[in-house]
N, C-alpha and C positions, 0 to 999 in steps of 0.2 A: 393774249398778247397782241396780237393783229389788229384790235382796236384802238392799241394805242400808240405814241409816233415810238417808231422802233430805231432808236438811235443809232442802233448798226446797220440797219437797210436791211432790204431783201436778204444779202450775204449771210445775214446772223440764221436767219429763218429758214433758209435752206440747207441751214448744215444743223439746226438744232430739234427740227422737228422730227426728219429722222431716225434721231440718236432716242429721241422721248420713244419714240415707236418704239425701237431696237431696244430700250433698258427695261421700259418700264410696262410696255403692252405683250412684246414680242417672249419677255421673260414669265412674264405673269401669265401667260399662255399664249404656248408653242404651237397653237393650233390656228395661232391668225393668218388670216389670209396674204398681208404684202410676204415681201420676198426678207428673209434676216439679213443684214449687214454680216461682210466679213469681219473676223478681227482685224486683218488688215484695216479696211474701210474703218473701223469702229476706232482704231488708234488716229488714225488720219481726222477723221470728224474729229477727236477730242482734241487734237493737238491745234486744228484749222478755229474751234470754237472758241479757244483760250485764245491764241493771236488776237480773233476780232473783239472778241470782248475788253481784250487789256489793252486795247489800242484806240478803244472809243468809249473809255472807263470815265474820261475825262467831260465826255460832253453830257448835257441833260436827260435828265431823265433816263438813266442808265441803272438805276440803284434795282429794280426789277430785272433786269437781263441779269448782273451779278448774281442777283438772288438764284435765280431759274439754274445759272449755270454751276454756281456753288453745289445744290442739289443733285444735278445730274453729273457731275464729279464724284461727290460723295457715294453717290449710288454707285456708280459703275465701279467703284472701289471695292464692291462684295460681288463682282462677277465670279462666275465660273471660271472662267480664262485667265489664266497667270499674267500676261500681255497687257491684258484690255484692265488687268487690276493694277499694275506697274505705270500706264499710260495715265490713267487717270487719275493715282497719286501726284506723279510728278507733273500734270499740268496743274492742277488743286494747286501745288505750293507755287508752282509758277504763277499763276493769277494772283494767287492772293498777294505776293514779292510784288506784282504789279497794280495792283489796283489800292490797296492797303493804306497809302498816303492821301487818299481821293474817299475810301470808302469802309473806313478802320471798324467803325461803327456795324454797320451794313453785315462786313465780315462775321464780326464776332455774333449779332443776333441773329447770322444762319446759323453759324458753329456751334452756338449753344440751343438751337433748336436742335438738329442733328446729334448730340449729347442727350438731349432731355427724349426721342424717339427709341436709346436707347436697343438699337436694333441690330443687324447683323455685326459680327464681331470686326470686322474686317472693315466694316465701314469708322465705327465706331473706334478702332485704334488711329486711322486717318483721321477723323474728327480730333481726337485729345489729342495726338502730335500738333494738330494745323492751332487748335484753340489755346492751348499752352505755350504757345510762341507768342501769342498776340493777345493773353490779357494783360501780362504787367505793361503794355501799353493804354491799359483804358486810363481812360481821367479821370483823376479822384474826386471828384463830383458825382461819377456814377459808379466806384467800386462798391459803393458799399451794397446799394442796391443789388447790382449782378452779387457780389458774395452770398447774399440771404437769397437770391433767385440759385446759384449755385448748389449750395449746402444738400439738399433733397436728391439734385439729382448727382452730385457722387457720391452721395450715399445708398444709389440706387446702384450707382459703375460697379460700387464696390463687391456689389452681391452676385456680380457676372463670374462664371466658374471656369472661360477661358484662361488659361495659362499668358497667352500673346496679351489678350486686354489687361489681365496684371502688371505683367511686363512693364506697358506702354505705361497704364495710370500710375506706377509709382515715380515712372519721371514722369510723366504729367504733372504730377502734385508737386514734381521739385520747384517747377517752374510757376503753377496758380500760388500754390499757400502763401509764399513770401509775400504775394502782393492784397489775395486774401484775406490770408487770419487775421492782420490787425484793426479789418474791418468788424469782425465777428465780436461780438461778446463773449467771457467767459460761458456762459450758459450754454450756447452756442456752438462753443471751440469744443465744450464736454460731451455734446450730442455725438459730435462727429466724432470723437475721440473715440466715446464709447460704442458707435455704432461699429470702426474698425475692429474693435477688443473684443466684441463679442464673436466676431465669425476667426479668432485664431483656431479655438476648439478645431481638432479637426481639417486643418485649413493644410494647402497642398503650400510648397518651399517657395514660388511665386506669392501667395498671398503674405503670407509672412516677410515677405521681405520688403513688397509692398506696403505692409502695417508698419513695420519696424521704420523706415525710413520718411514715411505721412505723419506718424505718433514725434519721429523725432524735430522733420520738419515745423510742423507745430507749434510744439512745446518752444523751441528760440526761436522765432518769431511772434509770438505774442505778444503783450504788453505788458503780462508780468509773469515772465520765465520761471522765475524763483515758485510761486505760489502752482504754476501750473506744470512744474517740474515732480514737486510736493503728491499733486492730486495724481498726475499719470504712475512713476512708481510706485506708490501706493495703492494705486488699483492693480496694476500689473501684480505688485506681491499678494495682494491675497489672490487674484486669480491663477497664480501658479502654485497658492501651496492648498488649493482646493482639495476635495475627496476627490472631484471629477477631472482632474487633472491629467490630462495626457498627454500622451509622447508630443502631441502639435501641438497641446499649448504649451509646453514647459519652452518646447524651444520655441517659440515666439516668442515667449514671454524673456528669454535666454537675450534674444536677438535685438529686441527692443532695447533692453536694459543696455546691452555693449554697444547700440547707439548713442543712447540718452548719457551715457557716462564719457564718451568721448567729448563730450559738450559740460561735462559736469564743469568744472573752474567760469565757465560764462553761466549756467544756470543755474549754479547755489542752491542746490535743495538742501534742507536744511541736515544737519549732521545726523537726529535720528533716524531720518530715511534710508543715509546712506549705510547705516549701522547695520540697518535692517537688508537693506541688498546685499551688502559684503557677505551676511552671513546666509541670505538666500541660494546666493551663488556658491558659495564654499561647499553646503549643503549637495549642489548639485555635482559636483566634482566626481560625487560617488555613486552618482546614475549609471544603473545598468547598462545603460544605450550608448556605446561609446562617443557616435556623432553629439548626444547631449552632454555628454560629459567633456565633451571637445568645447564645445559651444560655451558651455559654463566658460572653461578655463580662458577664452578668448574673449568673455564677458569681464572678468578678473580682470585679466591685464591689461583694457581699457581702462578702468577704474583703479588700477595702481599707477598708471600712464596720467592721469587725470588730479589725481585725488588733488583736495584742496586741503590745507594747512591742518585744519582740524582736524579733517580725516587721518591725515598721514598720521596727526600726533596720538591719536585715539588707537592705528593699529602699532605702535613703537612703544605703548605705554602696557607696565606689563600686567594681567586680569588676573580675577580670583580661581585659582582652578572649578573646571566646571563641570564635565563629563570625561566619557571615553578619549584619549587622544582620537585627531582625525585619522593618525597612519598606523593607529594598533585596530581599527575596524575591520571587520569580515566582510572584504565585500568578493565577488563573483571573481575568482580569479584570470578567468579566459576575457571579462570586459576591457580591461586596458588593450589587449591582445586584438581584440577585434572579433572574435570568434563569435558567430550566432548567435543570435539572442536567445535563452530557455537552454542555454547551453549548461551554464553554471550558476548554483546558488539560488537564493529565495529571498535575498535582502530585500527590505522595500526602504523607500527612499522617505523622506519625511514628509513631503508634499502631500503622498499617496491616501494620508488620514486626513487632512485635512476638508473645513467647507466652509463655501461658499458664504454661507448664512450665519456663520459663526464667528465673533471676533477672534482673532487668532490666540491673546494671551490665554482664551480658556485652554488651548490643548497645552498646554506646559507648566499646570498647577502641580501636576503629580509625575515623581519618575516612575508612575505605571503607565501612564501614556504616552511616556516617552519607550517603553521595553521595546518596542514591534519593531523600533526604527534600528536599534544597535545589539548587536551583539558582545560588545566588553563589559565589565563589570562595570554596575551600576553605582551611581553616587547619588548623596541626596542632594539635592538642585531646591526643592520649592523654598527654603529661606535666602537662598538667595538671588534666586530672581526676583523676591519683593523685594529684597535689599536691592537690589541694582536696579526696577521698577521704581521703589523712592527715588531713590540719587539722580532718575533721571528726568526732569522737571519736563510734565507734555506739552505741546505745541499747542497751539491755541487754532483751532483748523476751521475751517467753511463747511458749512453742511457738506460740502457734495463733497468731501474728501470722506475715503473710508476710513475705518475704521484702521488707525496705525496701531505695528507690533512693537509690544514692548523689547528693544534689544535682548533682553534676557533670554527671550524667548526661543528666537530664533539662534541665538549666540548657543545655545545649549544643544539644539537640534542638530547644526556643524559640527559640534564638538570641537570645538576650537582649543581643546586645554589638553597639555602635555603634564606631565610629572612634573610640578612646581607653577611656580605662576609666569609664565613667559608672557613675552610680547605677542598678539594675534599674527603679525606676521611673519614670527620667527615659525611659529606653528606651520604656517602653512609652506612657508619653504622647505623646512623639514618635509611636509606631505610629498611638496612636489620630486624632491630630491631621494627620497627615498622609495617610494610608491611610482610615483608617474613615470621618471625618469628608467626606472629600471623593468619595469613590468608591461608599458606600453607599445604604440605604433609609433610611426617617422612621425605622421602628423601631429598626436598628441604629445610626443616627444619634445618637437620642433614651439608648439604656443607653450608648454612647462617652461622651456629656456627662456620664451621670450619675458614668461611670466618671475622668474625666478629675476631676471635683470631687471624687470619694473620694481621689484620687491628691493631690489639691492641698492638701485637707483634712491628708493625711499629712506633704508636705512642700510648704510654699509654692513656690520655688523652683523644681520641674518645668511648671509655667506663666509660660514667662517673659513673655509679651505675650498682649494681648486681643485681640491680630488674628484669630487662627484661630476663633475662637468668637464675633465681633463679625455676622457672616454668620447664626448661627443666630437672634438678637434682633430679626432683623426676618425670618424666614423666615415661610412662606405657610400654612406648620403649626401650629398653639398650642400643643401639644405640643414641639416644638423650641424656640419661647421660654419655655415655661415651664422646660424644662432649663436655658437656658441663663440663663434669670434665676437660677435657685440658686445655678449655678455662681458669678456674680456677689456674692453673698451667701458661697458657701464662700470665694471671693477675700478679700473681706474681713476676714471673721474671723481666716481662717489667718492673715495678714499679719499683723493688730495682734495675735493671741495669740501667736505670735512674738517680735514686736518690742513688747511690754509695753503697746500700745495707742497708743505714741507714731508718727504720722502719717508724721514727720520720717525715721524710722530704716527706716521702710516701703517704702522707693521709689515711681515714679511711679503702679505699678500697681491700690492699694488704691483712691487718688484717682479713677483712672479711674474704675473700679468702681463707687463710688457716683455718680457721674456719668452710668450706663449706667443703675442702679437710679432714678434719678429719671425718667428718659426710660420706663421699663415700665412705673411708676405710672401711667402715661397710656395704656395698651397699651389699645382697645377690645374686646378679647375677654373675656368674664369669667374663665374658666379662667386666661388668665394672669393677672390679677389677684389671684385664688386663689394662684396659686403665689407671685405677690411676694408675697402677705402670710405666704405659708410660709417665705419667702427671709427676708425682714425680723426675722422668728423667731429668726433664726441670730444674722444680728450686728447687728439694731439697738439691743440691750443695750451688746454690747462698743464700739460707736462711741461712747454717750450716757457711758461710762466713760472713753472716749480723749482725746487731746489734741487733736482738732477737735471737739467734742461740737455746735457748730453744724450739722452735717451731718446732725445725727440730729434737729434739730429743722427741717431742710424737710422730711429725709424724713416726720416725722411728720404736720406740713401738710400732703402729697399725702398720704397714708393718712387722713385723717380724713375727704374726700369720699367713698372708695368704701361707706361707708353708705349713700348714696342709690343704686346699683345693683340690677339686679331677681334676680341668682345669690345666692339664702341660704347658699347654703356661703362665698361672699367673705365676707359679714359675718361666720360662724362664723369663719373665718380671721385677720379682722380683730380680732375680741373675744380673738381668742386671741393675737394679737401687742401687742395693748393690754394683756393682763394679766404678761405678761412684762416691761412696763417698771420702771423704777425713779424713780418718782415724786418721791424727796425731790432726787435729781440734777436731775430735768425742772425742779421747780421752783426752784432755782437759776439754772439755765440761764436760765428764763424763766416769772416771780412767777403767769403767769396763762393754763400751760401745761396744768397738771393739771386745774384746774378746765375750761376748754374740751374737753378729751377727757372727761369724765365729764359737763357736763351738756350738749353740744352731740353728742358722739355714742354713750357707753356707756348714757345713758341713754335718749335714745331707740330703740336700738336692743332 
């Protein structure tokens, strides 16, 4: 550097060579002869170096000082010393906020050198914060390139067993892939895809989470969602119903899917896939492992939350009976519970026979290999799953999609069928209201409800009564009546959006409903207060629209006190369910409605 003109003068040099001493001679042996830097000193150098540099970022021949000092930044970011790693983060982003309009470039091929060295952790989560802020700025001129220079080395991050670097790369990737993937090829997008999917086995709740939210990033932003929706499910389901399937992978594979299905209505994978998940996940329901059995049901309710038109008509329409009910099975009775694992029972789950190397329809030719998985009386299944294997015309797939399950298959493995031929979803409402709800923990308690309201949302009709759900509204948890207050709220809506809002045509059910929501407005906990004013959100519009509209204006009279409450998010809650009304209706109903909500409580609030 002294041979060349040093655009910061002497000032740079004096404060930079030291620090090279101090990081990089004095650390790599302690045995050197100058004297170390204190951390004092060692903070003060870094903070003195970033000044000179982002202050003379501007003149020539500068792009080598950044360079030098980008480095010695990054470095000192895997010190020993708490301080001198704190110092040196925060000048890092400091420089870069400064120089970055003058040196965007410069920036980002230190930052992805530093990514591609791949080296101390500590460095490297400073690397992917600073680089992840500043690619969706490169110029599409050269993203594509950096993408395919990219692709190797996060799939090298990926293989790092730090907890912290997991962490960081899964928002890293929130912020590269959108700008990324649609540089990439399908070919490409599947390398990476696949390179994630393979290290779930195994994988610590950081990796997995990481995967789950990379896999889903991905897949909607590509070029074609649909097809690459198709390929990732599909590979996820045969990797979860493997022989080698374990507890990491199921819930990754668990955790992925309740991504990928939050997004289903924008990425259209096609109806056989989802046929195949729904019954994947149903399956898993009755996993030993409560956390997986949580997981499932919170993969569900995404995909009931989700579902697209098809879907929904595919689980309202009613099937051939096929096996054991889901809620007459023998499974572990202390698992809902929570109680240790090896504690109760010997079910094994259907996954557990499964491989890898095997298309899935052969394991469901015969209900002898279906016996291991159930214990209820057995039915004969193999005529017709080829009857429902006809009926159901294949998809016409790309080589690198695996090898899809015929619905039948997996449909028989959940045991989706009751005594007669019901709707799939009426089944699984029954599961949850009879099994979950009564023999569970708060938590899995608390995603049944929420699950049982996605279901009901879809089709009123699989809640026929409010008895089984009337238990959770005074339970000793807030969290279980605030579920079960929505649920009350999904009641309603569903019914009058049905039945055109007229009360009459509704059954006795809706009635109740609001009957139960007036009785919550009075719940002394604030959080559930909170939630009914989230409930009220749903269908206190569609009531003020219906043929009892009087309903909607006690409800509204109980909602107008929780403004005096001391929880600020009730109020946020409340302004929020007051700005969805429809005030030329209110004031029909009643001449000096509007005005009382706006100057007795929007505005004071």
């Amino acid at each position: 550097m002294e041979g060349k003109s040093d655009p910061g003068g002497p000032s740079v040099l004096k404060v930079l060579e030291p620090l090279k001493r101090h990081l990089f001679d004095f650390q790599s042996s302690p045995a050197s002869p100058s004297k170390p830097l204190t951390n004092r000193e060692v903070c003060s150098s870094l903070s003195d170096l970033t000044n000179t540099v982002s202050s003379s970022a501007h003149r020539p021949n500068s792009v080598a000082l950044v360079s030098q000092t980008v480095e010695l930044l990054v470095h000192a970011c895997s010190s020993q010393e708490h301080d001198v790693r704190l110092a040196a983060a925060e000048n890092l982003r400091r420089l870069i906020k400064a120089v970055m309009n003058t040196h965007l470039s410069r920036l980002q091929q230190d930052l992805f050198h530093e990514l591609k060295k791949n080296g101390s952790w500590r460095s490297l989560v400073v690397s992917l914060d600073c680089f992840a802020a500043l690619f969706p700025l490169t110029r599409p001129s050269k993203c594509t390139a950096y993408a395919i220079s990219l692709l190797p080395v996060l799939v090298r991050i990926t293989g790092r067993a730090e907890e912290g670097v997991l962490e960081c790369l899964g928002g890293a990737l929130g912020s590269i892939l959108p700008t990324m993937v649609p540089c990439l090829t399908t070919a490409k997008l599947q390398s990476l895809m696949t390179a994630v999917m393979e290290r779930l086995p195994g994988a610590v709740p950081a990796y997995r989470r990481m995967a789950a939210s990379t896999l889903h990033t991905i897949t909607t932003h590509c070029r074609h969602p649909s097809t690459q929706a198709h390929w990732a499910i599909s590979k996820l389901l045969v990797m979860g119903c493997g022989s080698k399937a374990g507890l990491e992978l199921v819930q990754g594979v668990l955790l992925t899917l309740q991504q990928l299905f939050s997004s289903c209505k924008e990425l259209q994978p096609p109806l056989e896939v989802l046929r195949q998940s729904y019954a994947f996940v149903v399956s898993c329901l009755v996993h030993r492992e409560p956390s997986t059995a949580i997981s499932a049901m919170e993969a569900l309710h995404q995909l009931l939350l989700a579902a697209p038109p098809q879907l929904a008509t595919w689980l309202t329409t009613p099937l051939p009976q096929l096996t054991t009910p889901l809620s007459q099975q023998q499974f572990p009775t202390d698992f809902w519970s929570g109680a240790p694992e090896g504690g109760g029972g010997d079910t094994v789950s259907v996954h557990s026979q499964m491989s890898l190397e095997t298309p899935l329809d052969s394991y469901f030719d015969s209900e002898q290999e279906l016996a291991p998985s159930f214990t209820g009386p057995a039915k004969a299944t193999t005529g017709l799953s080829q009857a429902m294997a006809s009926a159901s015309p294949a998809a016409n797939e790309p080589e690198t999609t695996p090898n899809a399950t015929p619905p039948a298959a997996l449909l028989e493995s959940s045991c989706l069928a009751v005594d007669g031929p019901p709707e799939p979803l009426v089944n699984l409402v029954k599961f949850l209201l009879e099994s979950v709800l009564l023999e569970s923990r708060v938590s899995a308690q608390s995603v049944a409800l929420a699950c049982v309201a996605a279901a009901t949302d879809l089709h009123p009709p699989v809640l026929p009564s409010l008895e089984p759900v009337a238990p959770f509204l005074g339970a000793s948890d807030p969290k279980l009546r605030s579920r079960a207050t929505k649920l009350l709220a999904v009641v309603v809506l569903s019914h009058l959006r049905r039945c055109h809002g007229d009360f009459s045509q509704c059954g006795p059910l809706p009635a109740a409903a609001c009957e139960q929501l007036y009785s919550m407005l009075g719940d002394p906990t604030p959080t559930v207060l909170k939630a009914a004013c989230e409930a009220l959100q749903l269908c206190l519009p569609a009531i003020i629209s219906s043929t009892q509209p009087q309903r909607a204006v006690r409800l509204l009279c109980l909602l107008l006190p929780l403004q005096h409450g001391s929880y600020w998010l009730t109020k946020v809650e409340l302004l929020a369910t007051l700005s969805c009304l429809d005030y030329t209706r209110l004031a029909l109903l009643r001449a000096d409605l509007p005005a009382k909500v706006l100057w007795d409580c929007v505005f004071p609030l």
